[in-house]
Biopython code that builds the backbone (N, CA, C, O; Angstrom):
import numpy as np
from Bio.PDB.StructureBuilder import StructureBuilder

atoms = [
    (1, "UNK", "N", (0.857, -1.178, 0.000)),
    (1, "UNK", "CA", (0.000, 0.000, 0.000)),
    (1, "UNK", "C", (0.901, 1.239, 0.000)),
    (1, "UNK", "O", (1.877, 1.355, 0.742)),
    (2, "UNK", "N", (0.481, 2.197, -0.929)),
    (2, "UNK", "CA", (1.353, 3.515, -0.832)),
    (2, "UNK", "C", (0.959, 4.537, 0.307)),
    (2, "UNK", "O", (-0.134, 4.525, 0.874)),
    (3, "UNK", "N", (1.979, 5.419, 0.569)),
    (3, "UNK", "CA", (1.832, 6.354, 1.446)),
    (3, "UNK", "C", (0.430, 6.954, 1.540)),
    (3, "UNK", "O", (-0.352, 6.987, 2.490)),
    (4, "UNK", "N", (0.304, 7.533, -0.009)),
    (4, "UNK", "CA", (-1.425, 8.545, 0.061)),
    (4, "UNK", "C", (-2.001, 7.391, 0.556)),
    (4, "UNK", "O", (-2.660, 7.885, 1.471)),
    (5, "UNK", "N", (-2.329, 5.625, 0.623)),
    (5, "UNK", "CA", (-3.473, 5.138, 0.609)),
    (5, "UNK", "C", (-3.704, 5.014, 1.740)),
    (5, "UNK", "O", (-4.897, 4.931, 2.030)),
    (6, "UNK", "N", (-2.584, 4.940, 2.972)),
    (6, "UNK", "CA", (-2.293, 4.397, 4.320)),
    (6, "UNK", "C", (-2.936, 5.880, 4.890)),
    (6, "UNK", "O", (-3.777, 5.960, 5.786)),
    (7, "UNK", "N", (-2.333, 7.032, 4.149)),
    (7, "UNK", "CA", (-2.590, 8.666, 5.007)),
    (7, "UNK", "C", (-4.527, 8.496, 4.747)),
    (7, "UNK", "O", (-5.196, 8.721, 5.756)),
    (8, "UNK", "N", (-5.000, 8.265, 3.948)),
    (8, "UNK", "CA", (-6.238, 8.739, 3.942)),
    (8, "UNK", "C", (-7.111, 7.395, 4.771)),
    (8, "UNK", "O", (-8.318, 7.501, 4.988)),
    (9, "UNK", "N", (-6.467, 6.382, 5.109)),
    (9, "UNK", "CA", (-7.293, 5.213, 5.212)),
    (9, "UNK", "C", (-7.666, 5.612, 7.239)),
    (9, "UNK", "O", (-8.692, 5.367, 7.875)),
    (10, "UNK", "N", (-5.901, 6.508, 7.880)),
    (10, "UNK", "CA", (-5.988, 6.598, 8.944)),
    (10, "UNK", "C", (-6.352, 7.826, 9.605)),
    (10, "UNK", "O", (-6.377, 8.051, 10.815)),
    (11, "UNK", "N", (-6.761, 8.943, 8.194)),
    (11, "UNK", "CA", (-7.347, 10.664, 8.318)),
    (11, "UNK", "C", (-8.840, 9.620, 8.381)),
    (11, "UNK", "O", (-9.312, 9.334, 9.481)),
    (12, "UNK", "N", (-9.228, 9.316, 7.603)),
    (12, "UNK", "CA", (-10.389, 8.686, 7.741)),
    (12, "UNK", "C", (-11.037, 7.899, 8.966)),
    (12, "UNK", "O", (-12.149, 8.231, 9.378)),
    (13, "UNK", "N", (-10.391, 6.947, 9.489)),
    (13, "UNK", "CA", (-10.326, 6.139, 10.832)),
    (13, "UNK", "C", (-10.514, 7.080, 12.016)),
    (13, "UNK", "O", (-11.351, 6.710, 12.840)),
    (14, "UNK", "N", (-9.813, 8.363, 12.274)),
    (14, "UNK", "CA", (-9.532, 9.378, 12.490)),
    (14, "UNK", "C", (-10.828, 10.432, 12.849)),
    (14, "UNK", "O", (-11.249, 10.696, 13.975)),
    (15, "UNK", "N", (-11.259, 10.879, 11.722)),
    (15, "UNK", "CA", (-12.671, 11.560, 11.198)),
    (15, "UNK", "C", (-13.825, 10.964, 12.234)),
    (15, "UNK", "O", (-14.582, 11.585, 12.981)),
    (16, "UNK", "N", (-13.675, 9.421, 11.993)),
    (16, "UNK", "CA", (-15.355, 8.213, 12.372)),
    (16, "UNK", "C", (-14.631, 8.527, 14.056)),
    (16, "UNK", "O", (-15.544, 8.813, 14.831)),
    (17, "UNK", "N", (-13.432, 8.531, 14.653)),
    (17, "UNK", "CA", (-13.779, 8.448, 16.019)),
    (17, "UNK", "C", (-14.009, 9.716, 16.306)),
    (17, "UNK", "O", (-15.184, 9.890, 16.628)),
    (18, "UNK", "N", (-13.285, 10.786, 16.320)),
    (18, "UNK", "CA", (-14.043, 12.198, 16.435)),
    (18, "UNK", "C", (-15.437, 12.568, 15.987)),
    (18, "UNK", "O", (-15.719, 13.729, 16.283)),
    (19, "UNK", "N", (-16.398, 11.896, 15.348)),
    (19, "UNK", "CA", (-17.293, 12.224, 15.084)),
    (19, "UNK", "C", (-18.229, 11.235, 16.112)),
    (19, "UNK", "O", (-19.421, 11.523, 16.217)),
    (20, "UNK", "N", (-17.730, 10.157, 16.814)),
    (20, "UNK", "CA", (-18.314, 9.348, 17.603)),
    (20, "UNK", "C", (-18.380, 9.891, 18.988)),
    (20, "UNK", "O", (-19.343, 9.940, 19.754)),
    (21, "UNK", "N", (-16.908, 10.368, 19.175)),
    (21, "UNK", "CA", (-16.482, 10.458, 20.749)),
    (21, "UNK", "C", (-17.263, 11.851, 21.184)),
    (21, "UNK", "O", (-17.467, 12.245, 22.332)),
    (22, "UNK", "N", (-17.670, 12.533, 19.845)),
    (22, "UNK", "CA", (-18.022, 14.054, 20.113)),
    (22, "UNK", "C", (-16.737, 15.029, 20.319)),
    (22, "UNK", "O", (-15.987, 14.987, 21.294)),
    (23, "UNK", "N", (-16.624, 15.953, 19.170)),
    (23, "UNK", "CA", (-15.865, 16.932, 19.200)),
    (23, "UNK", "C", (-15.611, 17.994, 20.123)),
    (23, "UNK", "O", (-14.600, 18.610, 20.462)),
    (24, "UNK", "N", (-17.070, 18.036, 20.494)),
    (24, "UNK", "CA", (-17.562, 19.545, 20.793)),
    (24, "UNK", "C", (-16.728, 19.696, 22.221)),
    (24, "UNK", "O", (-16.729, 18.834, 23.100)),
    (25, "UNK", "N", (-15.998, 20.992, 22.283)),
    (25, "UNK", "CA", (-15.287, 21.311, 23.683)),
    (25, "UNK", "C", (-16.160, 20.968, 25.195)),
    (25, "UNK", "O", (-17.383, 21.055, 25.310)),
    (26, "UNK", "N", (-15.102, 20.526, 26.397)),
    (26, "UNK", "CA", (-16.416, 20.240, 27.367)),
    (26, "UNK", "C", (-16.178, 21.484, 28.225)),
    (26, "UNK", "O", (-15.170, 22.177, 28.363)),
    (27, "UNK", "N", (-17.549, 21.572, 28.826)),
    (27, "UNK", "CA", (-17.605, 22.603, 29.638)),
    (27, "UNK", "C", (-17.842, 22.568, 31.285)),
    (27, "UNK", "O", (-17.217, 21.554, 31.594)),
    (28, "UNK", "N", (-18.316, 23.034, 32.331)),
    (28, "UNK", "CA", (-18.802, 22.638, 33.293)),
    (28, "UNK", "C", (-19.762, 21.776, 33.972)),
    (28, "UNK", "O", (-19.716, 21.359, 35.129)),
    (29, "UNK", "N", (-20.789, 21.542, 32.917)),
    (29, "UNK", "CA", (-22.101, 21.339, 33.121)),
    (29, "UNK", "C", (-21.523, 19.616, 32.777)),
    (29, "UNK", "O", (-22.249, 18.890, 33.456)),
    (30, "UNK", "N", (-20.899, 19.087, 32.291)),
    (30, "UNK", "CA", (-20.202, 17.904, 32.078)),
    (30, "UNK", "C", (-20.091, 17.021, 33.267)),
    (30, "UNK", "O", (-19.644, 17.749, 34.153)),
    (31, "UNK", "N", (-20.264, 15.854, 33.730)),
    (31, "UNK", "CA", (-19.708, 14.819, 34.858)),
    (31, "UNK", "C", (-17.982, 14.275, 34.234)),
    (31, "UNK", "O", (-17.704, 14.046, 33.057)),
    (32, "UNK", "N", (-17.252, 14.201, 35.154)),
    (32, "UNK", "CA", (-15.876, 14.048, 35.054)),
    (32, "UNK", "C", (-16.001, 13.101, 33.627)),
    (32, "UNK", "O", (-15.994, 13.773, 32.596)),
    (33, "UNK", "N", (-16.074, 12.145, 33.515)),
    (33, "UNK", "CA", (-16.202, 11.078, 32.270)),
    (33, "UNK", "C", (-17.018, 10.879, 31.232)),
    (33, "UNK", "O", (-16.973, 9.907, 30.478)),
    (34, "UNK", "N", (-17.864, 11.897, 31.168)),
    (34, "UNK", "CA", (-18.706, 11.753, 29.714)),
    (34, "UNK", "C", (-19.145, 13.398, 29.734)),
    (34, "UNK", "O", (-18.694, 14.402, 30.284)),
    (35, "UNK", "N", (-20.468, 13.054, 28.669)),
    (35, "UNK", "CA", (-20.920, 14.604, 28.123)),
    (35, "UNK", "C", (-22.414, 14.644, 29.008)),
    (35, "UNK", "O", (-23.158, 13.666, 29.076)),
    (36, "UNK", "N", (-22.620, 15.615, 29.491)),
    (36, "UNK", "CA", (-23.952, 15.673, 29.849)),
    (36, "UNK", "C", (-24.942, 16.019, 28.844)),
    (36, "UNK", "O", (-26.067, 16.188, 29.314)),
    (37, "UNK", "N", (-24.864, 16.125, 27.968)),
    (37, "UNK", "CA", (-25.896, 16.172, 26.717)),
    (37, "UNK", "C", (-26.192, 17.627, 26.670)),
    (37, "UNK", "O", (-26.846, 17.816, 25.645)),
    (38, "UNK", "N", (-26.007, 18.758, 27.320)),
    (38, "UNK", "CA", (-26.538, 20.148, 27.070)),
    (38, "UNK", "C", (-25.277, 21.131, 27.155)),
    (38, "UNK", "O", (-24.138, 20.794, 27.480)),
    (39, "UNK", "N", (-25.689, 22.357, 26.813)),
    (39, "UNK", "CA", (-24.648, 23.328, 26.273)),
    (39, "UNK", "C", (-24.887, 24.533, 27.314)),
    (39, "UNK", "O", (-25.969, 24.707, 27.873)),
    (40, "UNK", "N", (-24.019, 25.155, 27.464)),
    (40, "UNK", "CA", (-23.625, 26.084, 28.112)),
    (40, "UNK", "C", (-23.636, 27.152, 27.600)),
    (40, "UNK", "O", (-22.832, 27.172, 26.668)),
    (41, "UNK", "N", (-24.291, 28.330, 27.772)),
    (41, "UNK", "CA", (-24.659, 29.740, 26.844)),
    (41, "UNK", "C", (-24.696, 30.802, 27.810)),
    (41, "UNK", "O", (-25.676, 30.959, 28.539)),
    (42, "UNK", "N", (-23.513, 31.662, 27.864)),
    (42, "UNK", "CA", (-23.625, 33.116, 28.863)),
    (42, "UNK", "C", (-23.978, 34.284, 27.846)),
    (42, "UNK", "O", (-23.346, 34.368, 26.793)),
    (43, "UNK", "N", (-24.914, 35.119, 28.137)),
    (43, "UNK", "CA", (-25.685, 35.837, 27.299)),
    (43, "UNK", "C", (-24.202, 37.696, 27.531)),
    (43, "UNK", "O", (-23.911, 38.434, 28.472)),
    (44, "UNK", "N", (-23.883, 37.619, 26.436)),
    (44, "UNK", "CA", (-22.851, 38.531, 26.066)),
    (44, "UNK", "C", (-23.207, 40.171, 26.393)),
    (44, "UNK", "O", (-22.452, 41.083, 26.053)),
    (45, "UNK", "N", (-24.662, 40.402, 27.209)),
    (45, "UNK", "CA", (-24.760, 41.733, 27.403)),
    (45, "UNK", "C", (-24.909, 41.623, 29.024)),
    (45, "UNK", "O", (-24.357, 42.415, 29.787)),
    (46, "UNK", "N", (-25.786, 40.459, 29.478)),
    (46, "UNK", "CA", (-25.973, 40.542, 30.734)),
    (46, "UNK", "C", (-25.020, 39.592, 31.891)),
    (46, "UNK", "O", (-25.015, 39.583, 33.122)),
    (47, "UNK", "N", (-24.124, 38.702, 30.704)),
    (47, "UNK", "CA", (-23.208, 37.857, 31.398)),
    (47, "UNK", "C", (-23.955, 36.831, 31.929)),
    (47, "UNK", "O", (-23.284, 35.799, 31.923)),
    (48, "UNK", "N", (-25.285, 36.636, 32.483)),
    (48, "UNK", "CA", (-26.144, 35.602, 32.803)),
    (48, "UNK", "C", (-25.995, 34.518, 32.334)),
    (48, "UNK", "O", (-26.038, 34.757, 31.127)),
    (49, "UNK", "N", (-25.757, 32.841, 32.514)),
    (49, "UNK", "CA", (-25.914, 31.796, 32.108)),
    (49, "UNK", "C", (-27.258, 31.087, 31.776)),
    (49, "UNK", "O", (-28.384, 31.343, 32.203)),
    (50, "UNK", "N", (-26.761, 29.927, 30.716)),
    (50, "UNK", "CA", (-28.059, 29.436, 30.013)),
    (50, "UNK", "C", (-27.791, 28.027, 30.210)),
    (50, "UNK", "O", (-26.593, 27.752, 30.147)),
    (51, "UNK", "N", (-28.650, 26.965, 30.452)),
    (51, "UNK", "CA", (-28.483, 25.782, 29.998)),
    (51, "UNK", "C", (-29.467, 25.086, 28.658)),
    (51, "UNK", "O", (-30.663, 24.795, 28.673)),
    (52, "UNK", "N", (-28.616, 24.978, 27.714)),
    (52, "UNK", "CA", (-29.768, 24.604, 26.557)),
    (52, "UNK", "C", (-29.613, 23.121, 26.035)),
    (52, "UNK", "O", (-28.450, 22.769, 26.229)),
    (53, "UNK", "N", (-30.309, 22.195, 25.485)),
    (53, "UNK", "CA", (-30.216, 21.262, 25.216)),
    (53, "UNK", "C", (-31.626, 21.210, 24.294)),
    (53, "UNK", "O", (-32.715, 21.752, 24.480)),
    (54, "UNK", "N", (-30.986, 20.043, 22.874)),
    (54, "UNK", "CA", (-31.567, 19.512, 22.151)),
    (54, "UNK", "C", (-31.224, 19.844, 20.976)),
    (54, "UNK", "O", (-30.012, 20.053, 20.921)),
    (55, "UNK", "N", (-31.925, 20.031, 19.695)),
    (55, "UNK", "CA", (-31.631, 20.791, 18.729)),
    (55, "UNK", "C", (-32.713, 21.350, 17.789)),
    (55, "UNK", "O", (-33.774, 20.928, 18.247)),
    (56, "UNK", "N", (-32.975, 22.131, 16.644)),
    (56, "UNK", "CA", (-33.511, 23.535, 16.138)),
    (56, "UNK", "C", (-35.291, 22.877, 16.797)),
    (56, "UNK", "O", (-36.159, 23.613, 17.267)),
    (57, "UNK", "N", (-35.367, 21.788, 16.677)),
    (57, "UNK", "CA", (-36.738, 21.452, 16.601)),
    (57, "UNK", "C", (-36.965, 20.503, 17.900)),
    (57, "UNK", "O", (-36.650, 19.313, 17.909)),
    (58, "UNK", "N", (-37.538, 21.169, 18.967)),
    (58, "UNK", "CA", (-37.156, 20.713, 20.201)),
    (58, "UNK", "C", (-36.478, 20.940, 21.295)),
    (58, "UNK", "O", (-36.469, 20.328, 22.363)),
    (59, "UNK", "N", (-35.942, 21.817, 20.963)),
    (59, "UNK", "CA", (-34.663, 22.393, 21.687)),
    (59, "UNK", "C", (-35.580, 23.123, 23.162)),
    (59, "UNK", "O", (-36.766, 23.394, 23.352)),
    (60, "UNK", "N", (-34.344, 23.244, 23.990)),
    (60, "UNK", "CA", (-35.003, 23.849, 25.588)),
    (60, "UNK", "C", (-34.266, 24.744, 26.057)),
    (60, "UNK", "O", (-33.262, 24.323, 25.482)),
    (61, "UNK", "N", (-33.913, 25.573, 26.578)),
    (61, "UNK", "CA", (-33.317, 26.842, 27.327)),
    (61, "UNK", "C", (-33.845, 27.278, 28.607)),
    (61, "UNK", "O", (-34.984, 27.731, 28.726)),
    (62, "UNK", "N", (-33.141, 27.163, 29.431)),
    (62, "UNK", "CA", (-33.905, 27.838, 30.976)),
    (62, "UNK", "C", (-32.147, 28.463, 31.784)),
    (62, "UNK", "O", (-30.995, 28.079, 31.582)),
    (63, "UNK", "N", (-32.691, 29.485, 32.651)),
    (63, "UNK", "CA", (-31.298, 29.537, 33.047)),
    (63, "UNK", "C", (-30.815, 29.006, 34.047)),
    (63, "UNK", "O", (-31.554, 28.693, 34.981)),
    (64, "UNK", "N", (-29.631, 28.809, 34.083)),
    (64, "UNK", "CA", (-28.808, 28.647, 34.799)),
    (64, "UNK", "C", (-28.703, 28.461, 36.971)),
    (64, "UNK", "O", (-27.909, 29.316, 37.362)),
    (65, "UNK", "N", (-29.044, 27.969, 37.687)),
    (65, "UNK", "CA", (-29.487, 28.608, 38.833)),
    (65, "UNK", "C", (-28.104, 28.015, 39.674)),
    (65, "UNK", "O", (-27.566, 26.948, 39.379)),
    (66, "UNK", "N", (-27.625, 28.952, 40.816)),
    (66, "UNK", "CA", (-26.884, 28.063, 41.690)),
    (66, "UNK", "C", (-27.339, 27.636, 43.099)),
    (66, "UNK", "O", (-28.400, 28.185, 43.397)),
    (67, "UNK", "N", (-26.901, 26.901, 43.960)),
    (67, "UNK", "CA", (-27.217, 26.617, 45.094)),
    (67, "UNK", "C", (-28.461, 27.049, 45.718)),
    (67, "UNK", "O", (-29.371, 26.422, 46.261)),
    (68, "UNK", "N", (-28.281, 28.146, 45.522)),
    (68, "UNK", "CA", (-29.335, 29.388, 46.213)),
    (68, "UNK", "C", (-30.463, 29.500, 45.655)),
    (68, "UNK", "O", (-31.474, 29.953, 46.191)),
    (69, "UNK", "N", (-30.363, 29.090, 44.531)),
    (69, "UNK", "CA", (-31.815, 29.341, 43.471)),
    (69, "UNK", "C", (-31.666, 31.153, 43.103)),
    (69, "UNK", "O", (-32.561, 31.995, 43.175)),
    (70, "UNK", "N", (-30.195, 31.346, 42.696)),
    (70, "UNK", "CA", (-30.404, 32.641, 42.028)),
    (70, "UNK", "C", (-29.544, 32.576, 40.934)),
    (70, "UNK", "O", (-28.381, 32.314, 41.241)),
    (71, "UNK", "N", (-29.862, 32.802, 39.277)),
    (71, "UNK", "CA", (-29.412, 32.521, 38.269)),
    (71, "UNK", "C", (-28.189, 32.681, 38.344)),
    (71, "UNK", "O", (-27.929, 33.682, 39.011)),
    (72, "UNK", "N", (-27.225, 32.111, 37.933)),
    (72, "UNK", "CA", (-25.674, 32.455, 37.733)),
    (72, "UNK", "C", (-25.173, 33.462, 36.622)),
    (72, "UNK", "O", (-25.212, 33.260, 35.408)),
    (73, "UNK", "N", (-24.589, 34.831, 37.411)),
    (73, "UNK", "CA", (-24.556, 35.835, 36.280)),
    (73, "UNK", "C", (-22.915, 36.208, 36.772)),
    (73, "UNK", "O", (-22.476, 36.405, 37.905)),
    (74, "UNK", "N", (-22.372, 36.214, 35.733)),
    (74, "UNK", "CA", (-20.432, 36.650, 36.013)),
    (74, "UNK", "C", (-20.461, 38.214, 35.560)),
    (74, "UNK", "O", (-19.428, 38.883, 35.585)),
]
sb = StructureBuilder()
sb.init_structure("model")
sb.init_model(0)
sb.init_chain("A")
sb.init_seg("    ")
for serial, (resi, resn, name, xyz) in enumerate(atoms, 1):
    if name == "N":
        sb.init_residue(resn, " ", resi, " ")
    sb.init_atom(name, np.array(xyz, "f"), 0.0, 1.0, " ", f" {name:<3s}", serial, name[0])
structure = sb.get_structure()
């Protein structure tokens, strides 16, 4: 097997586990060893946090609360 066939066979191999393991950066809302399934969104005027999960059709948003039951705003 030539070089190009070996480079694309293991860019490829490559591609399927990153697209399995999930790319997407982790954030807080995460448990030490996996993904918690939702995304993390701080709103860029009020600094307030979001937790959103799902996607365009279905999707959920509520904010953020800590301990106290008062939204988390940085």
């Amino acid at each position: 097997m030539n070089r190009w066939a070996t480079f694309l066979i293991v860019a490829f191999i490559a591609a399927v586990l990153l697209a399995l393991t999930g790319c997407a950066p982790r954030d807080d809302t995460d448990p030490p060893n996996s993904r918690s399934g939702m995304g993390l969104r701080t709103d860029a005027l009020t600094g307030c946090q979001y937790l959103t999960y799902g996607t365009v059709y279905g999707a959920a948003i509520t904010p953020r609360m800590d301990r106290d039951g008062k939204q988390v705003c940085k």
